[in-house]
C-alpha positions as CSV (number, residue, x, y, z in Angstrom):
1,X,5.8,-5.4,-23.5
2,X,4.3,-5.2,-19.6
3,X,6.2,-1.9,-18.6
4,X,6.3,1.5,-19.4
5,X,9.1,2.6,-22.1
6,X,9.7,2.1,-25.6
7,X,10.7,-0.9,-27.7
8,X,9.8,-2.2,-31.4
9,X,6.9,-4.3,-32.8
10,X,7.3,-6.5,-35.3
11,X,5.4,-7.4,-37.7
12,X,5.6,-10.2,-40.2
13,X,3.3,-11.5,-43.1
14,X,4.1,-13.1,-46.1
15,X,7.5,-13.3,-45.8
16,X,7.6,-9.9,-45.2
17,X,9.0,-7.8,-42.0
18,X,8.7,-4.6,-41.0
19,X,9.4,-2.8,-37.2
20,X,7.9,0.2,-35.3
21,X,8.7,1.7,-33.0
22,X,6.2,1.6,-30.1
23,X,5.7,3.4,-26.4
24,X,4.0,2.0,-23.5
25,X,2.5,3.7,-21.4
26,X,0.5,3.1,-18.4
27,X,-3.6,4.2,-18.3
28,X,-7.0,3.1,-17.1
29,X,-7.9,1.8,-13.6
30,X,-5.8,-1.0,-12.9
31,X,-5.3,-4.4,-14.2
32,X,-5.9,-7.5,-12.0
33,X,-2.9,-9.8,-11.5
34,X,-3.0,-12.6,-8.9
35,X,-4.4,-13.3,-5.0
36,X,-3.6,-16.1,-2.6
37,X,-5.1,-17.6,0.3
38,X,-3.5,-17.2,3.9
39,X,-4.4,-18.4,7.3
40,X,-5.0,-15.3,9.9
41,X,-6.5,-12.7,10.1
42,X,-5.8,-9.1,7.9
43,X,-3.4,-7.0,9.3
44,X,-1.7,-4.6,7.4
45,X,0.7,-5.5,4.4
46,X,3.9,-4.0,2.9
47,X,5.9,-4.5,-0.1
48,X,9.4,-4.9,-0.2
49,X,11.4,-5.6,-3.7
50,X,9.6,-8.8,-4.6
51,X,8.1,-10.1,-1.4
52,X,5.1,-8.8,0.1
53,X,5.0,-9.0,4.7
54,X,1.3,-9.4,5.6
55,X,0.7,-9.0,9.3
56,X,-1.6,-12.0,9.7
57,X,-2.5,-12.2,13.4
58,X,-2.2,-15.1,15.7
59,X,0.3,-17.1,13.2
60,X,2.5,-13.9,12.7
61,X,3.9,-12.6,9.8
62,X,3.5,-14.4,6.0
63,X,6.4,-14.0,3.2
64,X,5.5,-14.0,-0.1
65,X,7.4,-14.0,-3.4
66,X,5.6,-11.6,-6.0
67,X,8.4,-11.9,-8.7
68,X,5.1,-13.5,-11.0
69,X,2.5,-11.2,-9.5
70,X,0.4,-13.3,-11.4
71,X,1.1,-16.7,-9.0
72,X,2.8,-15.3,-5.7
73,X,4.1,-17.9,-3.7
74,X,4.0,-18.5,0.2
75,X,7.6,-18.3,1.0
76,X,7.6,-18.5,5.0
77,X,5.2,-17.6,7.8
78,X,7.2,-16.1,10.8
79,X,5.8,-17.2,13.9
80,X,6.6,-13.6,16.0
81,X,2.9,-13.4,18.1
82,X,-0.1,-12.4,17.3
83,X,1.4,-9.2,14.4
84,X,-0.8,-6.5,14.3
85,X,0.9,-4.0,11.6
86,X,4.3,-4.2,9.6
87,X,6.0,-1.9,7.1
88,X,9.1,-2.0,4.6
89,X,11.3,0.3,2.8
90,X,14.7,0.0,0.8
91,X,16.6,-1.1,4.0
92,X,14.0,-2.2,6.8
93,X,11.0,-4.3,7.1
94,X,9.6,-3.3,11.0
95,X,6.7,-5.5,12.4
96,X,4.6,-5.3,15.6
97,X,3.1,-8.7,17.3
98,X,1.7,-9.2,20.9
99,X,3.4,-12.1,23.0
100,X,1.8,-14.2,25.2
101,X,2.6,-12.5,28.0
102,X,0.7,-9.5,26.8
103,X,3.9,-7.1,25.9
104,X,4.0,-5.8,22.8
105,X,7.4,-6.3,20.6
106,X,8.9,-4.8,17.8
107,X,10.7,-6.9,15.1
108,X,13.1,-6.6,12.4
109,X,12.2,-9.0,9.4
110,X,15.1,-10.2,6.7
111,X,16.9,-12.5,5.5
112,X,19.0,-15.1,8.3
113,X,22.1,-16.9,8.0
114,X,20.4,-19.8,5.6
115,X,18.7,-17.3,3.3
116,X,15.3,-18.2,4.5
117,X,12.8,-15.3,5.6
118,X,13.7,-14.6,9.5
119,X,12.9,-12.2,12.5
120,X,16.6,-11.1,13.1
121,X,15.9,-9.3,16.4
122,X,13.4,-7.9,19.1
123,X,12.5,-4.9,20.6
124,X,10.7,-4.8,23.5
125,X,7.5,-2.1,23.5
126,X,4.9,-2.2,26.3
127,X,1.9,-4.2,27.7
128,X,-1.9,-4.1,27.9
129,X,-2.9,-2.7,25.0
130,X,-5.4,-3.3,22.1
131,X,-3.7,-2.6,19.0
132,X,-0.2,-1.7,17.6
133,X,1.5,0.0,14.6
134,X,4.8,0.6,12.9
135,X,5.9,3.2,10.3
136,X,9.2,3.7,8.9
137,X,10.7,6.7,7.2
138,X,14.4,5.7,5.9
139,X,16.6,4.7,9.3
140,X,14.2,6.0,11.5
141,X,11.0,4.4,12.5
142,X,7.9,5.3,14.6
143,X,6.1,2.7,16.9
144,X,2.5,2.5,18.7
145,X,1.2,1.1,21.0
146,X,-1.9,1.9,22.9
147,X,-1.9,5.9,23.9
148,X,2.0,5.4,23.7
149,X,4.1,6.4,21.0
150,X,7.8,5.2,20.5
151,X,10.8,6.8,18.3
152,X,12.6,4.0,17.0
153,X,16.5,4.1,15.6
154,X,16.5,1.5,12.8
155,X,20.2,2.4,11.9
156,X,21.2,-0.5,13.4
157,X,20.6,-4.4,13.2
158,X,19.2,-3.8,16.9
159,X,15.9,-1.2,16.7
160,X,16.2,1.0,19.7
161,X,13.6,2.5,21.4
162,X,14.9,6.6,21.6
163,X,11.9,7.8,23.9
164,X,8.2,7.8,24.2
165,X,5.7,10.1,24.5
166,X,1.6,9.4,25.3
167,X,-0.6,10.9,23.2
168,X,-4.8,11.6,23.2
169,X,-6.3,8.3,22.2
170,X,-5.0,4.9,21.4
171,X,-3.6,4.7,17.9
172,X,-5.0,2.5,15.0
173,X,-2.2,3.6,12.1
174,X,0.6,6.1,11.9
175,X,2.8,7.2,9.2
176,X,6.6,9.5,10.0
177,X,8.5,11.6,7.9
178,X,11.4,11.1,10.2
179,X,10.5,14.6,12.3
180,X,6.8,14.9,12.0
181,X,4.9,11.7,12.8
182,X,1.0,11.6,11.8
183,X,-1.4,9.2,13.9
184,X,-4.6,7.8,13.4
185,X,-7.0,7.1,16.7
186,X,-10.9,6.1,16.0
187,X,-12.0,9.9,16.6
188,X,-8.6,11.9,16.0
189,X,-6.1,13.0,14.1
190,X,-2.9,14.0,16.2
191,X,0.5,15.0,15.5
192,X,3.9,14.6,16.9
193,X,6.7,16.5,16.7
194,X,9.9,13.5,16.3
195,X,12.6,15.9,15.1
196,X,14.3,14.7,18.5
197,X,13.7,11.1,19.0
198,X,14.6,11.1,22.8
199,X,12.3,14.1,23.6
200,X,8.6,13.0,20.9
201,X,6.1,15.7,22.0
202,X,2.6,15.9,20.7
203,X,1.4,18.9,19.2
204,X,-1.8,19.1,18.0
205,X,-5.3,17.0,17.4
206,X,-8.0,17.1,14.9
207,X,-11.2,15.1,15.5
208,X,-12.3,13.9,12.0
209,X,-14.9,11.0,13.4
210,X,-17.0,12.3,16.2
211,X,-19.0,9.6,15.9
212,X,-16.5,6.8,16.4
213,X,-17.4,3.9,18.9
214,X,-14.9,2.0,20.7
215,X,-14.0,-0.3,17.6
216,X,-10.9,1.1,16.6
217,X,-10.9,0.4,12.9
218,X,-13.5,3.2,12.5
219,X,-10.8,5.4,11.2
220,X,-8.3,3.4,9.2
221,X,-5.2,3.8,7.8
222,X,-3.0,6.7,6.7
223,X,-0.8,8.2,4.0
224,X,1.2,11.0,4.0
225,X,2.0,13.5,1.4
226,X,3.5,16.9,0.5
227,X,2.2,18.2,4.6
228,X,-1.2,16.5,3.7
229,X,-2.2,13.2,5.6
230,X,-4.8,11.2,3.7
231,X,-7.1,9.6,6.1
232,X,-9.0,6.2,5.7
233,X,-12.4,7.2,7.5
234,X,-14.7,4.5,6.5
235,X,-17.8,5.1,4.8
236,X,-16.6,9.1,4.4
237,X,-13.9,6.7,2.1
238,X,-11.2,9.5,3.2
239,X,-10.3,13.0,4.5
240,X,-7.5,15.2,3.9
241,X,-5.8,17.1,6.7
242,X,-3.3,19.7,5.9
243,X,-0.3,18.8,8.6
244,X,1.7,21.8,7.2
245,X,1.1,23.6,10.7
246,X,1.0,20.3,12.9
247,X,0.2,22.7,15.9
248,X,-3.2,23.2,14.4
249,X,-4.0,20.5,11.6
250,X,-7.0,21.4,9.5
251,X,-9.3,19.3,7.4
252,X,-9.3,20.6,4.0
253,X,-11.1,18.1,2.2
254,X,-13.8,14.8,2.5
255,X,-14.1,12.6,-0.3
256,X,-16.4,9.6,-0.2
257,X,-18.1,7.2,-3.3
258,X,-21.2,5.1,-3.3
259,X,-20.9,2.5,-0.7
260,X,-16.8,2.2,0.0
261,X,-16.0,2.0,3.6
262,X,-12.3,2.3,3.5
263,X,-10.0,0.7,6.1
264,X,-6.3,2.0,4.8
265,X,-5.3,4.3,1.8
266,X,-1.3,4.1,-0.4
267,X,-0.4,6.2,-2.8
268,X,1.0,5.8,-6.5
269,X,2.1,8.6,-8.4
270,X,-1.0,10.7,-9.0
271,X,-3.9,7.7,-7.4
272,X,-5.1,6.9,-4.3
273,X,-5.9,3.2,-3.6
274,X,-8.0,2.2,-0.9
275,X,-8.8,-1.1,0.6
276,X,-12.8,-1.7,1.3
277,X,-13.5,-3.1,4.4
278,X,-17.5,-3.6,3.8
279,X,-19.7,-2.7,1.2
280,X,-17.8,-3.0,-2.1
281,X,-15.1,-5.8,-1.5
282,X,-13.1,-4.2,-3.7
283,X,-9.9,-1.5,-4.1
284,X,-11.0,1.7,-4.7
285,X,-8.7,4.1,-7.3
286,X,-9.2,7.6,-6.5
287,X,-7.5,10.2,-8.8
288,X,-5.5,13.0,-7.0
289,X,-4.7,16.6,-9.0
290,X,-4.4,18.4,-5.7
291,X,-5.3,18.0,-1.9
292,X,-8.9,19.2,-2.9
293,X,-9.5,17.6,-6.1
294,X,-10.1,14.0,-6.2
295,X,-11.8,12.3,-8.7
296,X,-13.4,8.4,-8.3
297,X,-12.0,6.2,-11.2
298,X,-13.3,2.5,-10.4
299,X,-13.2,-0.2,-9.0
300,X,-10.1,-3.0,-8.5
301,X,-13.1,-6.0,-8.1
302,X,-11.6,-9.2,-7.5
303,X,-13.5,-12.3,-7.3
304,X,-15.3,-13.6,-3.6
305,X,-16.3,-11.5,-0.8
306,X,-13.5,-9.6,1.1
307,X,-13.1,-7.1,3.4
308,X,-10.1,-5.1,3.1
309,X,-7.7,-4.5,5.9
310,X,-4.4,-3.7,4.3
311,X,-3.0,-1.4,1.5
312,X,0.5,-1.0,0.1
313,X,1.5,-0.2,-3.5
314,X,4.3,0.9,-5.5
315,X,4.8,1.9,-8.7
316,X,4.4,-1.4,-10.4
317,X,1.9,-3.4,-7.8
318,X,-0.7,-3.0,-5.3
319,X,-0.9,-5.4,-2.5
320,X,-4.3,-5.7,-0.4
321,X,-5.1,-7.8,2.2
322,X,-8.5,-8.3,3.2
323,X,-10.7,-11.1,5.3
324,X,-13.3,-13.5,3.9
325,X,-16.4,-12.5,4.8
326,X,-18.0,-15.8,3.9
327,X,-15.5,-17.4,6.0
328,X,-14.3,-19.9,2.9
329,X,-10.6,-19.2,3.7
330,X,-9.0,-17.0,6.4
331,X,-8.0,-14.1,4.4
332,X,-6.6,-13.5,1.2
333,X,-3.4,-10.9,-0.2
334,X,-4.8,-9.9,-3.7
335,X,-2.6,-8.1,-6.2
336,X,-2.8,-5.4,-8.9
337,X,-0.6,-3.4,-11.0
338,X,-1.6,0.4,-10.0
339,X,-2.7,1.2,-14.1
340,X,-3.2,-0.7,-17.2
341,X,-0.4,-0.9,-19.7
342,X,-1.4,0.0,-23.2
343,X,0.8,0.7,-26.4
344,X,0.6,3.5,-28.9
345,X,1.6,3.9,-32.0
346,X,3.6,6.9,-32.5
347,X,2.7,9.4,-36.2
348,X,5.4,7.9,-37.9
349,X,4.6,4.0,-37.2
350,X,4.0,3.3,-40.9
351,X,6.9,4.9,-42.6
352,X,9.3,1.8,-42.4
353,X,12.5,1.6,-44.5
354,X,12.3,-0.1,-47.8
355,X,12.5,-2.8,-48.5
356,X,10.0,-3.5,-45.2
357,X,7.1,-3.1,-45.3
358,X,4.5,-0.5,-44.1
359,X,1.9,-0.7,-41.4
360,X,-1.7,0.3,-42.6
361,X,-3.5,-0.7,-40.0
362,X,-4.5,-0.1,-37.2
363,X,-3.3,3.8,-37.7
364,X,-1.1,5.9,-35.6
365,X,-1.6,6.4,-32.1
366,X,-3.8,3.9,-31.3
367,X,-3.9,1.9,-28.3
368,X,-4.2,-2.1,-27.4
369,X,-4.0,-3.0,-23.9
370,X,-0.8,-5.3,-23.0
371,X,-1.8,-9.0,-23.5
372,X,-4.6,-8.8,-26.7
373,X,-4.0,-9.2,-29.8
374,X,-4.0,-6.5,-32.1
375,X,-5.0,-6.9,-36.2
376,X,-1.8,-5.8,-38.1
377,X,-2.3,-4.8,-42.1
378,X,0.8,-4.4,-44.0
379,X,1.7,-3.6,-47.7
C-alpha cells in the first residue's frame, strides 16, 4: 500500500494463507520521490491535480505530469514572457510574466481546444517593475506588481482586474483569503483589506527584516493560516505574524535552524515545508502544534546542489523548485511526498480464522516503511 487507510496483507508459505488486516498510516520526515531538469530559472511552482506549473523565467511557464511522482514528465512549456510567480487551485491556475514591452500580464493556464496545456487568456497589469506575484483564494485572486496591488475576479474565463491599490514597498509574494490579502516586501509585512475588490485599501505594516538590501528575495514567500501568516525570512528560516487584527499585525514568533536560508514556506496538515535557497540545498520540515511551537524535524536532501526558490505541497506531494548552483542544468522541480508511509499491525493481526494460519512474527503493531520487505513467520 502507498496511501494512508486500511487494506489486508497476505501472507503465504507452504501452501498456507492467512490475511491481516493492516493500517497505513503516514510518519517520519518525508520520503524522496522524483526531480527533473528544466531550462529557466526558479520561479515559484504550484500544484494542480496531477500537473505541477513552474514559473521558469524567460521561457515561461513548464507543465508537468506528476501522476508517477517518481518519473514526472515535461508535458508543455508555455511561452507567456519572462513568468515570475503562478498559483493553482481546484478551478484556476493564475500566472504572472513580463512582455517585452515591459508590461506586466496576468494569465489563465488550462487546457485548450486540442487538450494540450494552454494560456487561455490575458490580463493586462502594469509596467516597469521588478518583480510580480499571484495568489488565488477560490474565484477570487490577488495580483502584484511593483508597489501596486490588483483584485482580480477569476469567476470568469476572462480575469478582470476589479481595482488597485499601492501599497509601502514593492511586493516579493502574497497570499488572499478572498477579503484579507497578506504581502511580503524585502523589509515588511503589510496587509490589505480586499473584502471589496473595487475599493483594496492597505491597512497595516510590520517590518520583520530591517536589515533587507535592495535584493528582493531577502524575505521570501508566504503562507497563510488560521489569522497567522508564515513568513519565509531567509536565514531567520521563518516568522509568524498574527494578521488577526490586520490594522496592527504583530510578530509572535521567529523560528530559525542551523544554516537554512528559506526562500518560500507551504503547509501540510500539521508541517511546514520550506525551500532553501543557500546553505542546506535541501527542504526543510518544520513541525507546527501552534503559532508559537515549532519544532525542526529534518531535512528533504536531494542529490546536487540547489537553491530553492519555489514551494507548494498538498497532502500527498511536495513540489520544490530550486536553481543549480553549480550551473550543471538550469533548475530543477524536485518532488516528495509530505511524510513517510508505514504500516502497522493492529493487536489482533495474529488471530486469523482456522483453517489460516497465524502470524508470529513480526508482533502487533509494528511498523515497516512502504516499499521493504518485511520477514513474515506463520504457524
Amino acid at each position: 500500500p502507498a496511501a494512508p487507510g486500511s487494506t489486508l496483507l497476505e501472507v503465504q508459505a507452504a501452501g498456507r494463507t492467512t490475511f491481516a488486516p493492516i493500517t497505513v498510516v503516514r510518519t517520519g520526515v518525508a520520503t524522496l520521490l522524483g526531480a527533473l531538469d528544466l531550462a529557466g530559472s526558479a520561479g515559484d511552482t504550484a500544484i494542480a491535480g496531477d500537473r505541477v506549473y513552474v514559473a521558469a523565467g524567460v521561457p515561461g511557464v513548464h507543465v508537468v505530469r506528476v501522476s508517477n511522482p517518481r518519473f514526472p514528465t515535461l508535458l508543455s512549456t508555455l511561452g507567456i514572457g519572462t513568468a515570475n510567480d503562478v498559483d493553482a487551485d481546484a478551478s484556476n491556475v493564475l500566472a504572472v510574466a513580463a512582455q517585452p514591452s515591459g508590461d506586466i500580464a496576468l494569465f489563465r493556464l488550462g487546457t485548450g481546444p486540442d487538450g494540450r496545456a494552454a494560456a487561455l487568456t490575458t490580463t493586462p497589469l502594469g509596467s516597469g517593475v521588478y518583480y510580480a506575484s499571484v495568489a488565488l483564494a477560490g474565484d477570487k485572486a490577488v495580483a502584484t506588481y511593483g508597489a501596486k496591488l490588483a483584485t482580480i475576479d477569476a469567476s470568469e474565463d476572462q480575469a478582470v482586474v476589479m481595482g488597485t491599490t499601492t501599497v509601502a514597498e514593492p511586493v516579493r509574494s502574497s497570499v488572499t483569503t478572498g477579503s484579507l490579502a497578506v504581502a511580503i516586501g524585502p523589509r515588511l509585512v503589510m496587509t490589505i483589506d480586499v473584502s471589496d475588490p473595487a475599493a483594496p485599501t492597505p491597512l497595516g505594516t510590520l517590518e520583520v527584516n530591517p536589515t533587507a538590501t535592495s535584493q528582493i528575495y531577502e524575505s521570501g514567500g508566504v503562507a497563510f493560516r488560521d489569522g497567522y501568516a508564515y513568513v519565509a525570512l531567509g536565514s531567520t528560516l521563518l516568522t509568524v505574524v498574527d494578521v488577526t487584527n490586520p490594522a496592527a499585525p504583530v510578530e509572535v514568533a521567529r523560528f530559525g535552524q542551523g544554516d537554512y536560508y528559506v526562500a518560500d514556506v507551504a503547509f501540510v496538515g500539521d508541517r511546514l515545508f520550506g525551500a532553501d535557497f543557500l546553505r542546506q540545498n535541501a527542504i526543510a520540515a518544520v513541525s507546527h502544534t501552534s503559532p508559537t511551537d515549532l519544532a525542526y524535524l529534518g531535512p528533504i536532501d536531494f542529490p546536487g546542489d540547489f537553491n530553492g526558490r519555489g514551494i507548494d505541497a498538498t497532502d500527498t506531494l511536495v513540489a520544490a523548485i530550486a536553481n543549480d548552483f553549480n550551473g550543471g542544468v538550469a533548475m530543477q522541480l524536485q518532488l516528495a511526498s509530505p511524510t513517510t508511509p508505514v504500516f502497522t499491525l493492529p493487536d489482533d493481526a495474529g488471530e486469523s480464522t482456522p483453517p489460516v494460519a497465524s502470524i508470529l512474527s513480526p508482533p502487533a503493531l509494528s511498523e515497516a516503511y512502504v516499499g521493504t520487505s518485511v520477514a513474515v513467520t506463520i504457524m
